[in-house]
MARVEXTI-709427 format. One line per 2 residues: number of its first residue (from 1); for each residue x, y, z of N, C-alpha, C. Coordinates in nm, 2 decimals. Example, Ala and Ser with C-alpha at 12.3 -4.5 7.8 and 13.67 -1.06 7.14 Angstrom:
% residues 2
1	1.32:-0.57:0.78:1.23:-0.45:0.78:1.32:-0.33:0.78 | 1.28:-0.22:0.71:1.37:-0.11:0.71:1.29:0.00:0.79
***
This chain:
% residues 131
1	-5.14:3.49:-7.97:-5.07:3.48:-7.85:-5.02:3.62:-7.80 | -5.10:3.64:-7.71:-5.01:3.79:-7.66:-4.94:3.78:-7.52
3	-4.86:3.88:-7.55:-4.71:3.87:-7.48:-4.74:3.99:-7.39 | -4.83:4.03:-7.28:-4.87:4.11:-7.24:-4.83:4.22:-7.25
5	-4.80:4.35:-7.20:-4.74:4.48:-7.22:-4.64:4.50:-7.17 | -4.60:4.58:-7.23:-4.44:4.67:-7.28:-4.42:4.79:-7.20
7	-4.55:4.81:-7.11:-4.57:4.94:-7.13:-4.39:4.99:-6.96 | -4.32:5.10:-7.04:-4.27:5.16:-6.98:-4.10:5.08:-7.01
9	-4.13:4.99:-7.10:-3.97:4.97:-7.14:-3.92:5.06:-7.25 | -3.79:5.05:-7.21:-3.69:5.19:-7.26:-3.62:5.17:-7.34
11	-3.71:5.21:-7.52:-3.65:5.14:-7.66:-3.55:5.27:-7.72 | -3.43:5.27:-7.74:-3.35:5.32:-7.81:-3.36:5.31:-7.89
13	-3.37:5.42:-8.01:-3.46:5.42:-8.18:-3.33:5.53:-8.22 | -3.28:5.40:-8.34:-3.14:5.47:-8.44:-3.19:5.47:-8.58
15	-3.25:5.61:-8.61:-3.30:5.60:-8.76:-3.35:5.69:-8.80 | -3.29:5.73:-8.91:-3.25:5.88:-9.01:-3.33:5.94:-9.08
17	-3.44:5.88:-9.11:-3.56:5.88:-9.24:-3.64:5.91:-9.13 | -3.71:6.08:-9.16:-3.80:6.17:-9.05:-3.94:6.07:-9.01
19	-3.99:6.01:-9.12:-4.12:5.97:-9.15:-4.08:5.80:-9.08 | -4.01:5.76:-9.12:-3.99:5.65:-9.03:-3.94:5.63:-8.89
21	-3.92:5.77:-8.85:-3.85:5.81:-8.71:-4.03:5.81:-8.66 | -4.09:5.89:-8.73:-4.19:5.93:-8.66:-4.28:5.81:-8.65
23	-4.34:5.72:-8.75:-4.36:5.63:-8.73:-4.32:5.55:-8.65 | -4.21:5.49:-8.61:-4.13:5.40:-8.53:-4.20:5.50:-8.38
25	-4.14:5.64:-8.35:-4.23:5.71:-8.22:-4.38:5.66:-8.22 | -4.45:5.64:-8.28:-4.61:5.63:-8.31:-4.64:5.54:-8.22
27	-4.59:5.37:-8.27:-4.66:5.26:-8.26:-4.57:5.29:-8.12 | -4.44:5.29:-8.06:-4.40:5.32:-7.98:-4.47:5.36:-7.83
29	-4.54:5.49:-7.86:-4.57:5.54:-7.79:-4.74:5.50:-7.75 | -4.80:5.45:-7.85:-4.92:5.37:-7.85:-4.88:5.21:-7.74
31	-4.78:5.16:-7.72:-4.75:5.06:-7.69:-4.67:5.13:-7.49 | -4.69:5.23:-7.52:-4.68:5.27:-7.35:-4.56:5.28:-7.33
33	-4.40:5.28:-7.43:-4.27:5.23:-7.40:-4.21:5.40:-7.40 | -4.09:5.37:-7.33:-4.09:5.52:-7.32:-3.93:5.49:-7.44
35	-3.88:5.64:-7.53:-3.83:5.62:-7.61:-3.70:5.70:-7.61 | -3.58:5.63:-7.64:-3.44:5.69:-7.62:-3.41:5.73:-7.79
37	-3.40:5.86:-7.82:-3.39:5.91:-7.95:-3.53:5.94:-8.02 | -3.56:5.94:-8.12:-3.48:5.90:-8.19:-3.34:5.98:-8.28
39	-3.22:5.91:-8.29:-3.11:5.93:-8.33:-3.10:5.88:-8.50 | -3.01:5.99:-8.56:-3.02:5.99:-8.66:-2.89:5.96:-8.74
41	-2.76:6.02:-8.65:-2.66:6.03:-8.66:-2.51:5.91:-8.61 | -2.44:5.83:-8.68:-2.38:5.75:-8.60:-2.28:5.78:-8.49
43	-2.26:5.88:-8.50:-2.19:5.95:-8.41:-2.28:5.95:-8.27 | -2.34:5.99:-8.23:-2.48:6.01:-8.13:-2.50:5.90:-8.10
45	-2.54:5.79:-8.22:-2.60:5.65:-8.14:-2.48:5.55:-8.13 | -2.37:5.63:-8.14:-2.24:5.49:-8.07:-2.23:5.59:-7.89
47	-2.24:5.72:-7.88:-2.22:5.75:-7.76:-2.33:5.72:-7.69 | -2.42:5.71:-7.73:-2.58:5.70:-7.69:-2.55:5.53:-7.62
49	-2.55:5.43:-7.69:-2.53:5.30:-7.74:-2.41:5.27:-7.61 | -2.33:5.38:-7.57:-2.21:5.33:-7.49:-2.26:5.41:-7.33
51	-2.33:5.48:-7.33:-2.40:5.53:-7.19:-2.50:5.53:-7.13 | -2.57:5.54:-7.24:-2.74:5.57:-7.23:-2.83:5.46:-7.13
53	-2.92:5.45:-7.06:-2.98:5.35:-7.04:-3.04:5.33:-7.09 | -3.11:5.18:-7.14:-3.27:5.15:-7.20:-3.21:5.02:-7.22
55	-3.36:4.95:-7.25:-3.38:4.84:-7.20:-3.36:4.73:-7.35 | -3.39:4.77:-7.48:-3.42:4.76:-7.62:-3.35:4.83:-7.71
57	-3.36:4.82:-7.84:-3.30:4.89:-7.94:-3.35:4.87:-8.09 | -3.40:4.98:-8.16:-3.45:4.94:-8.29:-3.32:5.00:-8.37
59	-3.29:4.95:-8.42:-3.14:4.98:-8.53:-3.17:4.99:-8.70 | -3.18:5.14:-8.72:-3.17:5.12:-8.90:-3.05:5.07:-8.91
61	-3.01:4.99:-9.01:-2.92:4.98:-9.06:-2.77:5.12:-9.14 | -2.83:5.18:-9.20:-2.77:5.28:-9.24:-2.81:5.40:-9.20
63	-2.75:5.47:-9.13:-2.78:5.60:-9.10:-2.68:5.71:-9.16 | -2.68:5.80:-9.10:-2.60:5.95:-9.17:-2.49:5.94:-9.06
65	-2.35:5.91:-9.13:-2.21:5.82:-9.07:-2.16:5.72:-9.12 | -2.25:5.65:-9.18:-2.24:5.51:-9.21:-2.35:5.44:-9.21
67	-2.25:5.26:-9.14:-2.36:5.18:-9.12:-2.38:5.19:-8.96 | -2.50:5.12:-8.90:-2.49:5.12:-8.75:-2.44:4.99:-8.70
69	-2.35:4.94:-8.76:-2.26:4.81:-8.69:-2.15:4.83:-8.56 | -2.13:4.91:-8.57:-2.05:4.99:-8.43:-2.07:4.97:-8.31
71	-2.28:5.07:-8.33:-2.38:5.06:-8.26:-2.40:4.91:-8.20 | -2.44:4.83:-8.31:-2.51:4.68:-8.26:-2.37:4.63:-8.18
73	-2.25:4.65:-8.26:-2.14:4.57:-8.16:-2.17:4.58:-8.02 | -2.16:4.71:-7.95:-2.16:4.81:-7.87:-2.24:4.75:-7.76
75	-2.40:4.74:-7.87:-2.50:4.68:-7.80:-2.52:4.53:-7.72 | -2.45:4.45:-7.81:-2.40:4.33:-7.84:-2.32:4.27:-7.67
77	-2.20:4.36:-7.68:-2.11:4.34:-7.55:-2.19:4.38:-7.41 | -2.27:4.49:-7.39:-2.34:4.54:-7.28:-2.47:4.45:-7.27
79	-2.50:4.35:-7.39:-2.62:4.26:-7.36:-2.71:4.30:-7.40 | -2.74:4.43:-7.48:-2.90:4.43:-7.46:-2.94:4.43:-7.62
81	-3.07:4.35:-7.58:-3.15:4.29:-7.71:-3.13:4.40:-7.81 | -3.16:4.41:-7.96:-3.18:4.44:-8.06:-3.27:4.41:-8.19
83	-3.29:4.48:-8.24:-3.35:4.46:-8.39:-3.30:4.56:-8.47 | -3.26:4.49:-8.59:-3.18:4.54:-8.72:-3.30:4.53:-8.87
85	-3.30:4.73:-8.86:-3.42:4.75:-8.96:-3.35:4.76:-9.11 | -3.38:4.70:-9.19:-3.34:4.76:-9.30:-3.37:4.62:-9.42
87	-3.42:4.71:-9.58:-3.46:4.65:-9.68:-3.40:4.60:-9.76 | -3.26:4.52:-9.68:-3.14:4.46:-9.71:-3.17:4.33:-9.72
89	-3.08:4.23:-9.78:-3.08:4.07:-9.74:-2.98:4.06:-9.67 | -2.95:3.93:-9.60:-2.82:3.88:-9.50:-2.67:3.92:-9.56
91	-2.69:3.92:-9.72:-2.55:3.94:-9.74:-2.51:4.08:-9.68 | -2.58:4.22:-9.74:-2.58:4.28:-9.67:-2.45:4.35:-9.52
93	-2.50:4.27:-9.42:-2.41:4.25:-9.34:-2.34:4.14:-9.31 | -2.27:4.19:-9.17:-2.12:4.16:-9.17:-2.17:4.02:-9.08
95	-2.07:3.93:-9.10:-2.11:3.79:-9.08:-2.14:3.77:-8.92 | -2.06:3.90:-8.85:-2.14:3.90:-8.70:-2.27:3.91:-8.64
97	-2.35:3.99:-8.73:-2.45:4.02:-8.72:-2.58:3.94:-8.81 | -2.50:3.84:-8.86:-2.64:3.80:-8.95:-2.77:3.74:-8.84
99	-2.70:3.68:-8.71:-2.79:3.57:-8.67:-2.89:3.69:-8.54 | -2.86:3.81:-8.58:-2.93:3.93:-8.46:-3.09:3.90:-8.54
101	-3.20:3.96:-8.46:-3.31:3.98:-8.50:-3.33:4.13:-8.60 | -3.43:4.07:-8.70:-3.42:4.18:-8.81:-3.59:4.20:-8.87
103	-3.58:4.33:-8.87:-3.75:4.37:-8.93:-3.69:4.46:-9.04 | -3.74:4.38:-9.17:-3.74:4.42:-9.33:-3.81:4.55:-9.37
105	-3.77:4.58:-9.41:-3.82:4.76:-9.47:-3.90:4.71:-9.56 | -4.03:4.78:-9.62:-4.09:4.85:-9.51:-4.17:4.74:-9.45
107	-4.18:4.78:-9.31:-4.23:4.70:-9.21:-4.36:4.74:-9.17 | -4.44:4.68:-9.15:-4.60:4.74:-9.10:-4.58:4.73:-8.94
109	-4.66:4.83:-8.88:-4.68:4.86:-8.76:-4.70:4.71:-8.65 | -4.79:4.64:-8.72:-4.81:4.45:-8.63:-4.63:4.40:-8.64
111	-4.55:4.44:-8.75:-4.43:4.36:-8.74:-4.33:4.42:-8.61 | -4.32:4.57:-8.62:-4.26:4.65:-8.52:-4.31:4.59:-8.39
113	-4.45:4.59:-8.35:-4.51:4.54:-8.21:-4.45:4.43:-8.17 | -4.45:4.36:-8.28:-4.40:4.18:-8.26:-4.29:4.16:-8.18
115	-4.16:4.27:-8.27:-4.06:4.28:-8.24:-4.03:4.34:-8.11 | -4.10:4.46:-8.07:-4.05:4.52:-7.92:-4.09:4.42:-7.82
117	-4.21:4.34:-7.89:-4.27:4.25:-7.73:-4.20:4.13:-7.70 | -4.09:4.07:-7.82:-4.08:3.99:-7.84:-3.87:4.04:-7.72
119	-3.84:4.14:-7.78:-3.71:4.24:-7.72:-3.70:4.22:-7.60 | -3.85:4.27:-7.52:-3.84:4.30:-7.40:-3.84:4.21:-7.32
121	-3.95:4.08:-7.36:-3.93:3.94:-7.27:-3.74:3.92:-7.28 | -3.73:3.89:-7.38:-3.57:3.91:-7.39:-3.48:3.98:-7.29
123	-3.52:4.08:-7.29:-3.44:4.18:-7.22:-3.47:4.16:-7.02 | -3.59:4.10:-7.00:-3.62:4.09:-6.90:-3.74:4.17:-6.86
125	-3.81:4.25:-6.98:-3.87:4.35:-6.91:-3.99:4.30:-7.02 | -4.10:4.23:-6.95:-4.15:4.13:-7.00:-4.32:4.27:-6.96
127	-4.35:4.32:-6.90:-4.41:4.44:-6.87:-4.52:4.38:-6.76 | -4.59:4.46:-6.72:-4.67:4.48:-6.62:-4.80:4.32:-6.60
129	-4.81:4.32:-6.72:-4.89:4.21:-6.70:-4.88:4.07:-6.72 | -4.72:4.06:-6.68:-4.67:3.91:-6.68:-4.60:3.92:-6.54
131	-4.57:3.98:-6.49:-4.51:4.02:-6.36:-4.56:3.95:-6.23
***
């Protein structure tokens, strides 16, 4: 089932590990979406998180700061969809965030896709060829 294209939705990427930064840009950028960060720092992605525009959000879990629970709150109140990356189980986090959408470390490139196409209907921005 495909969920037509993405292309030109605006995914905010919070995640500290270069190779996973770059990857996460890859499939990204293969999928036509235009990309906010990526951010590495919690500092950056709670101001980012509180001004920035875009339409999505991929969230490591732990970054360089901490955790990015701040971040998801942040995101949370302003509405806009999420996914929470990391090779954690539910206990993990904090009991607000268990029931958010989550892609398991390591993730292959079809899981990431799943997730942004799945974000964006969410988010409203369902892309060009459902329109």
């Amino acid at each position: 089932m495909t969920m037509g294209d993405v292309t030109g939705c605006r995914v905010f990427v919070v995640e500290d590990e270069t190779l996973i930064a770059v990857l996460i840009e890859d499939i990204l950028v293969g999928m036509e979406c235009k990309i906010v960060g990526p951010i590495g720092k919690l500092e950056t992605a709670l101001q980012l998180a509180r001004d920035e525009a875009f339409d999505i959000a991929i969230l490591d879990v732990t970054i360089r700061g901490g955790t990015v629970y701040p971040v998801a709150e942040q995101l949370i109140k302003r509405g806009i969809p999420f996914v929470l990356a990391s090779g954690y189980g539910d206990w993990a986090l904090p009991p607000s965030l268990r029931d958010q959408r989550r892609l398991m470390k390591p993730f292959t490139a079809a899981a990431l896709e799943e997730q942004v196409r799945l974000l964006c209907v969410e988010a409203g921005r369902p892309g060009k060829a459902d329109r």
